[in-house]
C-alpha atoms as one frame of an Amber mdcrd trajectory, in Angstrom:
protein
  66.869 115.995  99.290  64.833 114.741 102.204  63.789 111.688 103.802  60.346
 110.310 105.643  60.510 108.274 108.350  57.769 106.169 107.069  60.769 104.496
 104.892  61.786 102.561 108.047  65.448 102.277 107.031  67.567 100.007 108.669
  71.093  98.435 109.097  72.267  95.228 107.327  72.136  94.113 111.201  68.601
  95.583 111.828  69.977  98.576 113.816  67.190 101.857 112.894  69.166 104.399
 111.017  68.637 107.905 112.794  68.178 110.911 109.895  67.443 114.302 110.421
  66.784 116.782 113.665  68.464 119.851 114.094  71.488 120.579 111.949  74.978
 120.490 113.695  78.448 119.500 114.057  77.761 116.336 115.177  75.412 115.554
 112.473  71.847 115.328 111.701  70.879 112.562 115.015  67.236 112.964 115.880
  64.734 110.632 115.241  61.710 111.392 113.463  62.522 112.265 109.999  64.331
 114.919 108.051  62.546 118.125 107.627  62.319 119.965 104.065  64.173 122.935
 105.414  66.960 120.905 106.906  68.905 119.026 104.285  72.305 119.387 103.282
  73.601 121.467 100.768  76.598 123.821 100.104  76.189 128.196 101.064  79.193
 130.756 101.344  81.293 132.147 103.540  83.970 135.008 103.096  86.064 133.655
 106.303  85.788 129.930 105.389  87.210 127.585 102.979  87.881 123.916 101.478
  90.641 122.296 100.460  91.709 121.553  96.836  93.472 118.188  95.730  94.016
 119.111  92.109  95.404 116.849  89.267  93.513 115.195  86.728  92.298 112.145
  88.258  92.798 108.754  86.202  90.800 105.649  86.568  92.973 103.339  89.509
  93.253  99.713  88.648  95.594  96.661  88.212  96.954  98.438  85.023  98.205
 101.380  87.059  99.626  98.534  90.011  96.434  99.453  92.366  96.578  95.827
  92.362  97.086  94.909  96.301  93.949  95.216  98.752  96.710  97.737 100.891
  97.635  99.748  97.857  96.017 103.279  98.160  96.528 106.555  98.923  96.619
 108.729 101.938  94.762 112.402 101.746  96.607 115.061 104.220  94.223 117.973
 104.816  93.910 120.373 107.557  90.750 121.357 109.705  91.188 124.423 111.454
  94.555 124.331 111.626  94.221 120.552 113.162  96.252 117.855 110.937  94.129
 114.738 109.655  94.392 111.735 107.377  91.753 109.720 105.501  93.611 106.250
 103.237  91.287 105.373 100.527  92.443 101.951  99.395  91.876  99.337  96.880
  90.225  96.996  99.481  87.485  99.874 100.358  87.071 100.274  96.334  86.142
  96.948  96.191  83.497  96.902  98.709  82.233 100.372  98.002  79.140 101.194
  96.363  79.810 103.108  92.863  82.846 100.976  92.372  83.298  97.645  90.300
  83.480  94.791  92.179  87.182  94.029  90.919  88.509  97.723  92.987  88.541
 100.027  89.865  88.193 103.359  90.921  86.671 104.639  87.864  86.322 108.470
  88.223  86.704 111.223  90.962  82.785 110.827  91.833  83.877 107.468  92.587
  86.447 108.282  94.527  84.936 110.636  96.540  82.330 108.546  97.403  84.997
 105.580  98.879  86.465 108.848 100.855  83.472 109.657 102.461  83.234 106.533
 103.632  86.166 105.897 105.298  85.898 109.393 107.205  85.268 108.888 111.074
  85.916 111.564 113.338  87.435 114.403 111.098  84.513 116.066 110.530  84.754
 116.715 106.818  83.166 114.939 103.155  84.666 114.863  99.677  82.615 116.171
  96.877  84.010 117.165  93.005  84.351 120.840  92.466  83.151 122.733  89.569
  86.458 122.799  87.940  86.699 118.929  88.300  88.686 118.701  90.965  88.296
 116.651  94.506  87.275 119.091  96.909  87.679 118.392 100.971  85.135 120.598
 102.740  83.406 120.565 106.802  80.374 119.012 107.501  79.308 121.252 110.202
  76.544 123.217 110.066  76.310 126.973 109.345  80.115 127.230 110.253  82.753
 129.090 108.535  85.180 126.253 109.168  88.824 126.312 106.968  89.952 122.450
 105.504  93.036 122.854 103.846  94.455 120.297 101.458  98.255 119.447 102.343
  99.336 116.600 100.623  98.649 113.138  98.827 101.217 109.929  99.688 101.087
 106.484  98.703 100.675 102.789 100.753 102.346 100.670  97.836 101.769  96.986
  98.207 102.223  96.388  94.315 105.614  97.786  93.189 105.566 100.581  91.572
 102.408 101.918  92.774 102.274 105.560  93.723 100.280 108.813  93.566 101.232
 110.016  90.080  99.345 106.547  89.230  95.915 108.369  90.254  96.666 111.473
  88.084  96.092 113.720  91.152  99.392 116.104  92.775 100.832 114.775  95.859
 101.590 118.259  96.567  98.538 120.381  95.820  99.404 123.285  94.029  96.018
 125.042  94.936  95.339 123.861  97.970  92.221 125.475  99.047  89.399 128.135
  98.069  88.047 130.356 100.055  84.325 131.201 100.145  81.724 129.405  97.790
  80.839 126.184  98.876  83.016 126.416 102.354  80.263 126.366 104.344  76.547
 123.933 105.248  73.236 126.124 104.157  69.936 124.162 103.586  68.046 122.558
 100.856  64.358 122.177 100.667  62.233 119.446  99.310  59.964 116.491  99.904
  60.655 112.911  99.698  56.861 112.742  98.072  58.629 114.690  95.284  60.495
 113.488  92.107  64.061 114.232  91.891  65.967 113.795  88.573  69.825 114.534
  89.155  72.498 114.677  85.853  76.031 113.774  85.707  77.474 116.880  87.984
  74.948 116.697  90.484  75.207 115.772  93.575  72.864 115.934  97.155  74.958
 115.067 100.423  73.956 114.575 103.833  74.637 112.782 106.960  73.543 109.392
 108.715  74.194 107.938 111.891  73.620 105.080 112.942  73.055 104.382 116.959
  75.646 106.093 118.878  78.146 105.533 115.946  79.644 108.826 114.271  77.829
 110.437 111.866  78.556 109.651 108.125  78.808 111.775 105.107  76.821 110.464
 102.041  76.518 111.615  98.658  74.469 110.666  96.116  74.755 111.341  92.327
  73.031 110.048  89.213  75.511 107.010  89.146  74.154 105.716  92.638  70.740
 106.123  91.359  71.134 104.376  88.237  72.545 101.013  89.809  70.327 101.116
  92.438  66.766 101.715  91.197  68.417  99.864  87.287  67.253 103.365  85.575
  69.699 105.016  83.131  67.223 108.668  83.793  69.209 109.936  87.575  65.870
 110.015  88.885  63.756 108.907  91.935  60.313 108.749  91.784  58.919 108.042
  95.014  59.906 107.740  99.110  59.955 104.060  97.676  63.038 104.809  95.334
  64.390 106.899  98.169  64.611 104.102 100.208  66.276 101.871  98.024  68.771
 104.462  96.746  69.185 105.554 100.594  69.914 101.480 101.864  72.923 101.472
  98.680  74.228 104.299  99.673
């Protein structure tokens, strides 16, 4: 998926969002629009991997005691060898996009969404793997980088909150693949063109705004739907992008 910089897209605070340039580490940070050759999608690597929290994830609200805005839970992964942390909590399911307004966390697309945008400086996004899991993976560019998942605990506000709640392992048992999907490649397209996504789809990419670190973002069919009120996935026009781009 790409964008045109004729969508003028903006902060909540006016502040120009900066999309596109050359693909790197540090994210996508030039101005003037994302080319069709340098989206964001997922390519191989034999020396690379991402990490694997497995479980089967079940839906987080006051009926599993995710009930306090400080009740969540606290991914472990490594990057490189370099420990890191993201806390996913009911307070950031409440203001997240995808999520109901009450802090549900409905489903791992869900989740992963909240994840990615809590993540700051560790250089990684969450997507859902084939299999159904939540996969950790680098956001660099072209880079066989290793994320390794280590371990799931819980910040329990509500009594008896905790990580079995969430269906997922607190200590992976699979805790990372190596090869497909370890590593950034490129997507083509052009935000003239329609794009009609289904249930498993996803198209990621990264924003930054100013001089603030760049963000991963994904998009599915879910964030489509309750943005442009369609029940089809699909955007029709750099119009639609726009709109779908400003909720996410």
């Amino acid at each position: 998926g790409v964008l045109d910089t004729a969508n003028s897209l903006t902060t909540a605070d006016g502040r120009t969002l900066s999309v596109g340039g050359t693909p790197s580490a540090l994210g996508n940070t030039a101005k003037g629009g994302l080319a069709a050759a340098e989206g964001s999608a997922t390519g191989t690597s034999a020396t690379a991997s991402y990490g694997v929290f497995n479980g089967t994830f079940t839906a987080l609200n006051a009926g599993s005691d995710f009930a306090a805005a400080g009740d969540g839970l606290v991914f472990a992964f490594t990057v490189e060898g370099s420990a890191q942390t993201v806390t996913v909590s009911k307070s950031d399911a409440t203001l997240a996009n995808g999520a109901t307004t009450g802090g549900e966390i409905k489903n791992l697309t869900e989740l992963a969404n909240i994840f990615n945008k809590k993540v700051t400086t560790q250089g990684v996004e969450a997507f859902v793997t084939a299999s159904g899991t939540l996969g950790i993976r680098s956001v660099a560019v072209g880079t066989a980088t290793t994320v390794v998942a280590t371990g799931i605990t819980a910040n329990t506000v509500t009594t008896g909150f905790a990580v079995a709640d969430s269906g997922l392992l607190a200590t992976p048992t699979a805790t990372q693949v190596d090869g497909a999907d370890a590593t950034k490649a490129t997507l083509t397209g052009n935000a003239a063109t329609a794009v009609t996504l289904d249930g498993d789809d996803q198209i990621s990419f990264l924003l930054q705004t100013g001089s603030d670190s760049a963000k991963a973002v994904i998009i599915d069919k879910a964030l489509i739907d309750s943005a442009l009120g369609v029940t089809t996935g699909t955007i029709a026009s750099p119009a639609n992008w726009q709109t779908v781009m400003q909720a996410a």
